[in-house]
C-alpha positions in Angstrom: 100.0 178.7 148.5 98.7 178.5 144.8 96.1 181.0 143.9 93.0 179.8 141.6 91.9 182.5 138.9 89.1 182.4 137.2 88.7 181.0 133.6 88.0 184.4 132.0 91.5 185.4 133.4 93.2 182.2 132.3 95.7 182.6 129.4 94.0 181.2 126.1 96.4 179.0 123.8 96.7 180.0 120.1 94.5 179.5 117.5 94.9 175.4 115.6 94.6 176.4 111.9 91.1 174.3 110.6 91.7 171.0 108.6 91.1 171.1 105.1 87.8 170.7 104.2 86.5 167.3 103.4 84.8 166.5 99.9 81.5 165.4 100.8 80.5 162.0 99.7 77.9 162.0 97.4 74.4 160.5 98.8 72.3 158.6 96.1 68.9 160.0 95.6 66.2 158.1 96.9 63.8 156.4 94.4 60.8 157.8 93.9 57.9 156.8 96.7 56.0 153.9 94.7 53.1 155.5 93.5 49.9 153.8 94.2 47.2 152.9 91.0 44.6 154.8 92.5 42.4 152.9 90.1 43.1 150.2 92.5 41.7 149.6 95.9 43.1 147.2 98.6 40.6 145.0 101.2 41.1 143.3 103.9 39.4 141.5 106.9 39.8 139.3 109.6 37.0 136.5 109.9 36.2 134.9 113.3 33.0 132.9 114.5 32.2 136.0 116.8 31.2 138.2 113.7 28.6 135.8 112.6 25.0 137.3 113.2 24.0 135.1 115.8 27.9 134.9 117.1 29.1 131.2 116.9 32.0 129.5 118.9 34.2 128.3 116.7 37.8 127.8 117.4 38.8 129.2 113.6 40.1 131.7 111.9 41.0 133.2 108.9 41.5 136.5 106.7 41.1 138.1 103.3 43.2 140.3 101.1 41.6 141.6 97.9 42.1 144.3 95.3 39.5 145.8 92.8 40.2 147.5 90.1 37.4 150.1 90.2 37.7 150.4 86.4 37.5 147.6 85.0 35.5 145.6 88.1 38.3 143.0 88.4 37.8 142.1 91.9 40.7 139.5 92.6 41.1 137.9 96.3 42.9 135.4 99.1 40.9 133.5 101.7 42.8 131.7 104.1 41.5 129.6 107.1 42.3 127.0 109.8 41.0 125.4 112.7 37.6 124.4 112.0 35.0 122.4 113.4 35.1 121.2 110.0 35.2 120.9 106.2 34.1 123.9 104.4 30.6 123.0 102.8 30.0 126.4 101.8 31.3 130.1 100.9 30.5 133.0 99.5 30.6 137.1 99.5 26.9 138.2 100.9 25.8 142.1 100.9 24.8 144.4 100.6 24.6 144.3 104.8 26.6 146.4 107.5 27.9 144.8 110.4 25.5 143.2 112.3 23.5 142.5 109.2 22.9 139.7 107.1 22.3 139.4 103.4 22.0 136.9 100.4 25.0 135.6 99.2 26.1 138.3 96.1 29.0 135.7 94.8 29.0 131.8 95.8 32.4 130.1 95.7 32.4 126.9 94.4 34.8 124.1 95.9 37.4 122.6 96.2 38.1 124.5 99.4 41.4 124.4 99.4 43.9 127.1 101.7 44.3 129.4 99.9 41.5 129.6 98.0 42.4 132.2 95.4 39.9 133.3 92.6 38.8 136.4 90.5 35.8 137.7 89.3 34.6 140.9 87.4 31.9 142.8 89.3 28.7 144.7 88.1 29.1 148.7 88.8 26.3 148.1 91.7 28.5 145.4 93.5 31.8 147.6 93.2 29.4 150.4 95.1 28.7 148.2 98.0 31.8 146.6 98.2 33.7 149.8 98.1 30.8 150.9 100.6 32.3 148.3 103.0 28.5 146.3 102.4 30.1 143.1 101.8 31.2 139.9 103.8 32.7 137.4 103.5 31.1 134.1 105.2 32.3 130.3 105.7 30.1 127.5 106.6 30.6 124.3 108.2 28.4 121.0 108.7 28.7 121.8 112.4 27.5 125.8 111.8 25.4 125.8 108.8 24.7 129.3 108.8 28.0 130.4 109.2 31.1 129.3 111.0 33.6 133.1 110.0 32.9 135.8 109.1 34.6 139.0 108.3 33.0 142.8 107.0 35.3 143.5 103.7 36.6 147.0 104.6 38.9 149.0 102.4 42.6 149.8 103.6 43.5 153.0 103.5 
């Protein structure tokens, strides 16, 4: 009958010689990581009938991007929007309020309406300090809602 032995007792085989070594392949070094202006500070917001103070139904929607440059004030932005009751009669950047507040209307935005509305404006130091604050909104009115069909608190991205 065969007899098993251990591994530890089995015969080893010789040594392979190594292969030669392989010249690595240079790897390209990464671009630096884009360095952001930090002069420059990026908004955004989602607006929806619910944030309006009283909350509104409203089957719209819409968002803003934005960038300030806290420098020079040059506070440039896109508002988008669909689905509402209506025409837009009305828009405009209120503040200073928090979330649940109201306020006066700091910058109105004069038609046409269009999507996207697109503009640029420079700001006083006081209205950089709110905005950057987060103390601005951004509000649309309709015929249907008057007083406000979206809105959306203007919050720095971080």
């Amino acid at each position: 009958p065969a007899r098993f032995r251990p591994m530890s007792q089995m015969p080893r085989p010789p040594p392979q010689p190594l292969p030669p070594q392989a010249t690595p392949t240079p790897v390209p070094t990464p671009a630096p990581p884009t360095v952001r202006e930090p002069q420059l500070a990026a908004f955004s917001t989602r607006l929806d009938g619910r944030n309006e103070v009283p909350p509104v139904y409203s089957m719209g929607t819409g968002t803003l991007d934005a960038v300030l440059d806290r420098e020079s004030g040059l506070f440039r932005f896109r508002l988008t929007f669909s689905n509402l009751s209506g025409p837009v009669t009305s828009a405009h950047f209120p503040g200073p309020a928090d979330v649940g507040g109201n306020a006066p209307p700091v910058v109105t935005l004069n038609g046409p309406y269009n999507v996207p509305y697109e503009g640029r404006l420079t700001l006083t130091p006081a209205q950089r300090a709110d905005l950057l604050a987060g103390r601005w909104y951004v509000n649309i009115h309709t015929e249907r809602n008057p007083a406000g069909e979206l809105r959306g608190q203007i919050v720095e991205r971080r």
